[in-house]
C-alpha positions as CSV (number, residue, x, y, z in Angstrom):
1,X,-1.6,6.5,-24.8
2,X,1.8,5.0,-23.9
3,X,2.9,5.6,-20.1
4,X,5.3,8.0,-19.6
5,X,8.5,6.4,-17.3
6,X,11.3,8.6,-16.0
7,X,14.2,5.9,-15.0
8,X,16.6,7.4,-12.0
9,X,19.9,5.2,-10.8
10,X,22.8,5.8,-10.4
11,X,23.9,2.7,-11.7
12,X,24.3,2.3,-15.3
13,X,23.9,-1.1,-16.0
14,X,20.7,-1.1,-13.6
15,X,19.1,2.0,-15.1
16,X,19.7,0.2,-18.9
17,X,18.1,-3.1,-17.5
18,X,15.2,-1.1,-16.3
19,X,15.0,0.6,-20.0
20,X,15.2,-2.6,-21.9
21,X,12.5,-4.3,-19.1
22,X,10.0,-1.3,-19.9
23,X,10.8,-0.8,-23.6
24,X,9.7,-4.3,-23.9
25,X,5.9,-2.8,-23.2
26,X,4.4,-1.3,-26.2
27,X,2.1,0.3,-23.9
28,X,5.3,1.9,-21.9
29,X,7.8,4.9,-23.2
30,X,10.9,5.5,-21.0
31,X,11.0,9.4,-21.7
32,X,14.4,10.0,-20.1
33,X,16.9,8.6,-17.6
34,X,18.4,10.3,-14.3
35,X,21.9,8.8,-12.3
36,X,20.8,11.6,-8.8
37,X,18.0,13.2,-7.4
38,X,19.1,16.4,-8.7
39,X,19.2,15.9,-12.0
40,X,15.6,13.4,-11.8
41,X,14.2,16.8,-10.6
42,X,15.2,19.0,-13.5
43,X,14.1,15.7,-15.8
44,X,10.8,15.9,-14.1
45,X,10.0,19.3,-15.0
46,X,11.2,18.8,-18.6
47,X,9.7,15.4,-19.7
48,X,6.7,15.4,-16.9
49,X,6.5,11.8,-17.1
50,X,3.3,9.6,-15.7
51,X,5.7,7.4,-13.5
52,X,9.5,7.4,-11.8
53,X,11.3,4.4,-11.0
54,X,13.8,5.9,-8.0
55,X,16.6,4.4,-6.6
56,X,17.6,5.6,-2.8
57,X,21.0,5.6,-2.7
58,X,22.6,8.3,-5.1
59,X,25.6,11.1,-5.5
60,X,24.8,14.3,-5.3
61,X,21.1,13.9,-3.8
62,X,19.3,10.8,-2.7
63,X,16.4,9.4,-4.2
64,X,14.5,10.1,-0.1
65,X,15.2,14.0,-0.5
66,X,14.4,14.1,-4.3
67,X,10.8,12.4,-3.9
68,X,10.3,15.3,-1.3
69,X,11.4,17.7,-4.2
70,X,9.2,16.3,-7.1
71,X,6.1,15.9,-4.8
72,X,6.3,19.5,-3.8
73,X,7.4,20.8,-6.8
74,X,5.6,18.4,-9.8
75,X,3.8,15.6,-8.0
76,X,4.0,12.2,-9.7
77,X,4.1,8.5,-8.7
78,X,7.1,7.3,-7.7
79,X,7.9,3.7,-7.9
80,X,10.9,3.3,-4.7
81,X,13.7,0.5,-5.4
82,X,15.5,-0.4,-2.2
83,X,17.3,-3.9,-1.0
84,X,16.0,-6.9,0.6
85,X,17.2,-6.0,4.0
86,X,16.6,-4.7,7.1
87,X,17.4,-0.9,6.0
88,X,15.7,-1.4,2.8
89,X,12.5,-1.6,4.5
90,X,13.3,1.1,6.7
91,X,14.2,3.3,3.2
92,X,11.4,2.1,1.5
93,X,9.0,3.1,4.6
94,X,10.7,6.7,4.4
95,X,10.3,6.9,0.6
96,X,6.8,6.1,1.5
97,X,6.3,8.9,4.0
98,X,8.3,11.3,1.8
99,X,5.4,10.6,-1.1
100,X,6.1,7.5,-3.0
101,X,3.4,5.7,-4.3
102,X,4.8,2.1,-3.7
103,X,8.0,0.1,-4.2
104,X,10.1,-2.9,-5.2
105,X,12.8,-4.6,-3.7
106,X,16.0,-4.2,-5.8
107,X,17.5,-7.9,-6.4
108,X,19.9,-7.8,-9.4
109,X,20.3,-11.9,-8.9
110,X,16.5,-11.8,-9.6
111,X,17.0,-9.7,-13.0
112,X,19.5,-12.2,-14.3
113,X,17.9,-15.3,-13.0
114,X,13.8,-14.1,-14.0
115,X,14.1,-11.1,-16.6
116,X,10.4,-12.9,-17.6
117,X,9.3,-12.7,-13.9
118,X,11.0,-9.2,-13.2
119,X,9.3,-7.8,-16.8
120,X,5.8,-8.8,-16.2
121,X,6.6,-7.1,-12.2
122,X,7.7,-3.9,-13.3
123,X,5.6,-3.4,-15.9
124,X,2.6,-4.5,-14.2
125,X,3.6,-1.7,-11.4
126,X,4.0,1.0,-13.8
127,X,0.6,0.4,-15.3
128,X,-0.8,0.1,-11.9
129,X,0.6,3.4,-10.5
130,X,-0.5,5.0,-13.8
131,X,-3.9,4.5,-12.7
132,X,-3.1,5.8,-9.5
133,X,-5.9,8.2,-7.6
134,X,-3.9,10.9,-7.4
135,X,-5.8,12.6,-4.4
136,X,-5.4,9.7,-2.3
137,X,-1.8,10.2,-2.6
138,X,-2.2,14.0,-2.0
139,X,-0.9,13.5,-5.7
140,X,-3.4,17.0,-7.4
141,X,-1.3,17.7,-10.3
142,X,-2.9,17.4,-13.6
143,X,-3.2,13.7,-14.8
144,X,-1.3,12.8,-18.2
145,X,-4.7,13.1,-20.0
146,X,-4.6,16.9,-19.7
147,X,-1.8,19.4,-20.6
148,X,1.2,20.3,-18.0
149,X,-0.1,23.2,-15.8
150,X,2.0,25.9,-15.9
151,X,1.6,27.0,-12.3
152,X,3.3,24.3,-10.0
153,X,2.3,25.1,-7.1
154,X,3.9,23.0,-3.8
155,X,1.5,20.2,-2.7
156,X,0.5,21.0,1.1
157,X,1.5,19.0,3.9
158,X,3.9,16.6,1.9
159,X,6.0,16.4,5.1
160,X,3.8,15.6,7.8
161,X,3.1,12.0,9.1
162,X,1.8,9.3,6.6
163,X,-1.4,9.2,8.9
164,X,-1.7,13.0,7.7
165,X,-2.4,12.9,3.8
166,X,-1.1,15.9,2.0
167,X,-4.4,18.2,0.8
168,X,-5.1,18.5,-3.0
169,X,-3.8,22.1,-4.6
170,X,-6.9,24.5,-5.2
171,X,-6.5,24.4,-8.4
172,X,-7.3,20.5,-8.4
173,X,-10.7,19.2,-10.2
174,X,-12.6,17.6,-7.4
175,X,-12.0,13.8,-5.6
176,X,-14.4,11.4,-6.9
177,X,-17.4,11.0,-4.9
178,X,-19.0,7.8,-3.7
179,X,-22.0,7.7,-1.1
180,X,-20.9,6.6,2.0
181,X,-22.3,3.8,3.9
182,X,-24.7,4.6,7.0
183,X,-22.3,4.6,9.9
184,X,-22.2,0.8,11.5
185,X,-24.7,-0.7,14.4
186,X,-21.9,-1.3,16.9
187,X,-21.3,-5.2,17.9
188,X,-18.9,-6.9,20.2
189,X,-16.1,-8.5,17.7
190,X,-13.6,-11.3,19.4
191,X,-11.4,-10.5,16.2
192,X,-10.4,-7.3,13.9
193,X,-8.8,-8.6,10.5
194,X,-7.5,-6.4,7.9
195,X,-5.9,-6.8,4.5
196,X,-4.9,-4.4,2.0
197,X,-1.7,-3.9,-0.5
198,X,-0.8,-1.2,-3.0
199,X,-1.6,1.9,-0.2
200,X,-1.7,-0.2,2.5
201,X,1.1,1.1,4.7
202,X,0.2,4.7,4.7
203,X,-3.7,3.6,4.9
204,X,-2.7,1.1,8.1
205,X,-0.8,3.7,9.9
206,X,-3.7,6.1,9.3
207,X,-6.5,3.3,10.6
208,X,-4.6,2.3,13.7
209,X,-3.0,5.4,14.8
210,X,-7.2,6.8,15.7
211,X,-7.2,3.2,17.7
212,X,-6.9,3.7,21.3
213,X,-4.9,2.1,23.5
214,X,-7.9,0.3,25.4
215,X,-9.6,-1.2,22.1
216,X,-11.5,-4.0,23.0
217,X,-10.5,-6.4,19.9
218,X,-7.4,-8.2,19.2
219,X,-6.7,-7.5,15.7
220,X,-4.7,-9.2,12.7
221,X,-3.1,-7.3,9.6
222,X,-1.9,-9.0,6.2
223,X,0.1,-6.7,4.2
224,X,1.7,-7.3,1.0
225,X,5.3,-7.4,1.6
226,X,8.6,-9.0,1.3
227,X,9.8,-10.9,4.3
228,X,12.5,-8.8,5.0
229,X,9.6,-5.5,5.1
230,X,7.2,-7.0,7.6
231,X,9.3,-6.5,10.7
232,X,10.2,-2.9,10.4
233,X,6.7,-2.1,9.3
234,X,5.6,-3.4,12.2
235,X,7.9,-1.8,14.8
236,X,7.4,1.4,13.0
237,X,3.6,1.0,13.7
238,X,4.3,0.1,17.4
239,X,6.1,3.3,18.2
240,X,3.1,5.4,16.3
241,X,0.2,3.5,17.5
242,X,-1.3,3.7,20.8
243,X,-2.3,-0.2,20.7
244,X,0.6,-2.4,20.3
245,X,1.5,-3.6,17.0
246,X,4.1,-7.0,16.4
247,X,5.3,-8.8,13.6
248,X,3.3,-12.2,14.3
249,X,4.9,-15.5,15.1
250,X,3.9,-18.9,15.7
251,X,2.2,-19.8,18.8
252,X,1.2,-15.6,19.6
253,X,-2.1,-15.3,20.9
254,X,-4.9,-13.4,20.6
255,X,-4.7,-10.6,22.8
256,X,-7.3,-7.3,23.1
257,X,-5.2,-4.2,22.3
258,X,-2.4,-6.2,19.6
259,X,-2.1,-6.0,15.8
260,X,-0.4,-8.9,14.7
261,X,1.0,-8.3,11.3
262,X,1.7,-11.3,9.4
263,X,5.2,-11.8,8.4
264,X,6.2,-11.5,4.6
265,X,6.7,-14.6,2.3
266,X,4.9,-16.6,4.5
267,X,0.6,-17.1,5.8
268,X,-1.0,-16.5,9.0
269,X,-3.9,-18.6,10.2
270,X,-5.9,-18.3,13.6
271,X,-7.4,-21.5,15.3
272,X,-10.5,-21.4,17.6
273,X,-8.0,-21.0,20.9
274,X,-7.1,-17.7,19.5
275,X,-3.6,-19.0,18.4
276,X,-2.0,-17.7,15.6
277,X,-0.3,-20.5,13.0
278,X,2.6,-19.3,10.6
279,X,2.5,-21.6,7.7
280,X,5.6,-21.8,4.8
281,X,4.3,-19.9,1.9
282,X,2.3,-21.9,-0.8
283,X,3.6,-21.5,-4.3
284,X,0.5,-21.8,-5.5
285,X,-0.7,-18.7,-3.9
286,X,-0.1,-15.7,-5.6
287,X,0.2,-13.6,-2.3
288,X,2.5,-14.7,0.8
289,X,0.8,-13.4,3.0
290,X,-2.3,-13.7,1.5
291,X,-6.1,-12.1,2.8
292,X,-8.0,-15.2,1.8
293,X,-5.9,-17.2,4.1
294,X,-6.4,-15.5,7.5
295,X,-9.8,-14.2,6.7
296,X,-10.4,-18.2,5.6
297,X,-9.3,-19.3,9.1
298,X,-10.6,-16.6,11.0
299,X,-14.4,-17.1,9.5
300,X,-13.8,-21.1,10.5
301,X,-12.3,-20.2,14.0
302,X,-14.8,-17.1,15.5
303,X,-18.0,-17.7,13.2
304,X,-20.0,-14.1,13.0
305,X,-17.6,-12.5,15.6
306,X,-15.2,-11.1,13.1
307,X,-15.1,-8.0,11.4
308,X,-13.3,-7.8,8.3
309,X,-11.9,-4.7,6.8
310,X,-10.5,-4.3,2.8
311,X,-8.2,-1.7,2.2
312,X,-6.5,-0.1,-0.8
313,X,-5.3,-2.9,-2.9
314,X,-4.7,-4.1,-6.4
315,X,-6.4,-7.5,-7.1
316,X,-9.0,-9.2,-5.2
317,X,-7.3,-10.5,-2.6
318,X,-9.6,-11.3,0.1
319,X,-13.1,-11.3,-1.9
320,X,-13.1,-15.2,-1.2
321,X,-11.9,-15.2,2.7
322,X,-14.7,-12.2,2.8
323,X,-17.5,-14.5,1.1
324,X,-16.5,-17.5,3.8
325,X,-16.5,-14.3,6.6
326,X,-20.2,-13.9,5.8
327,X,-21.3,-17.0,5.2
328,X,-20.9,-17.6,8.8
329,X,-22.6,-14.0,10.1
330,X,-19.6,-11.4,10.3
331,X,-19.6,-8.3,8.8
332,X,-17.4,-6.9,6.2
333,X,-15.9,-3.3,5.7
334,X,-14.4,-1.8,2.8
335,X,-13.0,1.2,1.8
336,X,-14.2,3.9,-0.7
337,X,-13.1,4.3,-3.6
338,X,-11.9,8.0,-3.3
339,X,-9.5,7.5,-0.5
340,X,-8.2,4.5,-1.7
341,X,-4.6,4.6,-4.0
342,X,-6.1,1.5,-6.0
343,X,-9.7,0.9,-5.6
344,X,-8.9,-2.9,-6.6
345,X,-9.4,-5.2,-3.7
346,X,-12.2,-2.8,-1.9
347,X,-14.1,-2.9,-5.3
348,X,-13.7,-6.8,-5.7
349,X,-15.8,-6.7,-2.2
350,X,-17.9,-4.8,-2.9
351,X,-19.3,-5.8,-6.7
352,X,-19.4,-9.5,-5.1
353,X,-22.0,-7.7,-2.3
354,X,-19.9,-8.9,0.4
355,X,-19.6,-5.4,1.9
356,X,-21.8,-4.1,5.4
357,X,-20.3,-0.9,5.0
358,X,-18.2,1.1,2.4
359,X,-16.6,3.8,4.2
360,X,-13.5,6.1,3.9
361,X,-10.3,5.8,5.3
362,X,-11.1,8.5,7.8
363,X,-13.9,6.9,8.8
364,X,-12.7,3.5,8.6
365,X,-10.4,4.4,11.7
366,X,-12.9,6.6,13.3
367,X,-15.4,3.8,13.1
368,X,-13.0,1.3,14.8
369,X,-12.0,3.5,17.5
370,X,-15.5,3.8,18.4
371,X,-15.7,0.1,18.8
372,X,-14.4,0.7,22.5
């Protein structure tokens, strides 16, 4: 079954390019197109599409407000577009918190220049957030397997703090279930790493907001994102997070208490000083930043005194850093597959048996905080 797309922009020519991208994918079917919130909202409850491709910045209501509507009102992935800039990470953080699933920098230059590259992007998104787990998103409407529910009841708790998941609707069928791991032996750690993608900024902020500000581990973060994301991500973590939490930069050091998130387009290493190297990005890595990398370097620099955590991800990033990480003795977390928006990178650790623990995202953070 094709997947459903609902296309919302205000511009024309950008919400026809989208079209033509998609059309292109016999296993795609843009079902309508919206130019403002408003009318995406009346769309939504017409066509109930799988996926909607948003814009932010529209008449009559902005793409923010209406992804608070449609998750309240007929919850469904949304797919945020924003610019390469400062504020478009800042939007595309909000549009996060207000419910979308993910996003995309919005680079007409690129469309022109890489339809190829743009095509196999956007489609490869659509299909991904198609396969969404909806509860992990606090996304219980019915999936487009089953028939529209005629009762649309809101969502709950779609407006509190990404660290504070929105609860399925009653009439939801159940989360998948997955045995947990027995909670970890507790060890000293000189290092904390974590990687995740697709998920990752809502399932960060939820991990390191349980931290406390005393936690004996310095800790690194590698997040899929563009360059231009990275530094608001981080500051936004800083002011939520009782540890500190920086956009890394060459020459930082280790210190106990600070996340270093590695900075978009570019890799982060760690030498055995406890110095953190920012490398160019390598074209012939499909991820700048990439998980291997830092979990590579970390393994090399601190032996069996790292732990390694695998969040929410598309891909198996970070299955060969892992592998390296216990080769030399350190342990390796990963998260369940019910909490996670993409069980992709978690379950790449954990069919290679590279995993000490699989745990949730609730007790991912616990488990960490209990580290001091």
């Amino acid at each position: 079954m094709a997947v459903k797309v609902l296309v919302v922009d205000d511009s024309g020519f950008f919400r026809r390019r989208v079209t033509e991208i998609l059309a292109g994918d016999v296993q795609i079917e843009v079902v309508g197109t919206a130019n403002n919130g408003k009318e995406a909202i009346e769309k939504v409850q017409s066509l109930r599409p799988d996926v909607i491709t948003m814009d932010y910045e529209m008449p009559v209501m902005d793409g923010i407000t209406a992804v608070k509507e449609i998750m309240q009102r007929f919850p469904t992935p949304v797919l945020m577009f924003s610019s390469l800039t400062y504020e478009g990470a800042r939007v595309s953080l909000d549009a996060l918190e207000a419910g979308a699933a993910d996003y995309l920098p919005k680079n007409f230059e690129d469309i022109s220049r890489n339809p190829d590259k743009v095509r196999q992007l956007l489609c490869e998104r659509v299909h991904t957030l198609a396969r969404t787990n909806r509860h992990s998103l606090g996304l219980s409407g019915p999936s487009r397997s089953t028939p529209p529910a005629t009762n649309t009841a809101p969502a709950a708790g779609l407006r509190r703090p990404l660290s504070e998941p929105a609860a399925p609707r009653r009439d939801a069928p159940p989360a998948p279930r997955q045995a947990s791991s027995p909670p970890p032996r507790k060890r000293q750690y000189k290092l904390v790493a974590i990687g995740t993608s697709t998920g990752g900024p809502v399932a960060l902020q939820k991990v390191l907001t349980q931290l406390p500000a005393n936690f004996p581990a310095p800790l690194l973060l590698v997040q899929h994102m563009p360059a231009a994301f990275t530094k608001a991500f981080a500051e936004r973590l800083d002011k939520l997070c009782k540890i500190r939490v920086k956009e890394a930069e060459d020459g930082d050091l280790l210190r106990v208490g600070t996340a270093l998130l590695a900075p978009g387009g570019k890799q982060m290493m760690v030498d055995g000083r406890g110095a953190v190297r920012i490398l160019p990005g390598d074209e012939r890595l499909n991820y700048k930043p990439c998980v291997d990398v830092t979990f590579g370097s970390a393994a090399k620099a601190f032996q069996d005194k790292v732990l390694a955590v695998v969040l929410t991800g598309m891909g198996a990033d970070g299955r060969e850093g892992a592998r390296m990480l216990k080769q030399a003795g350190s342990q390796v977390w990963a998260q369940d597959e019910a909490s996670c928006v993409i069980y992709g990178m978690p379950m790449a650790i954990a069919k290679a048996n590279l995993a000490d623990g699989i745990y949730s995202l609730d007790d991912i953070g616990r488990y960490l905080a209990d580290l001091g």
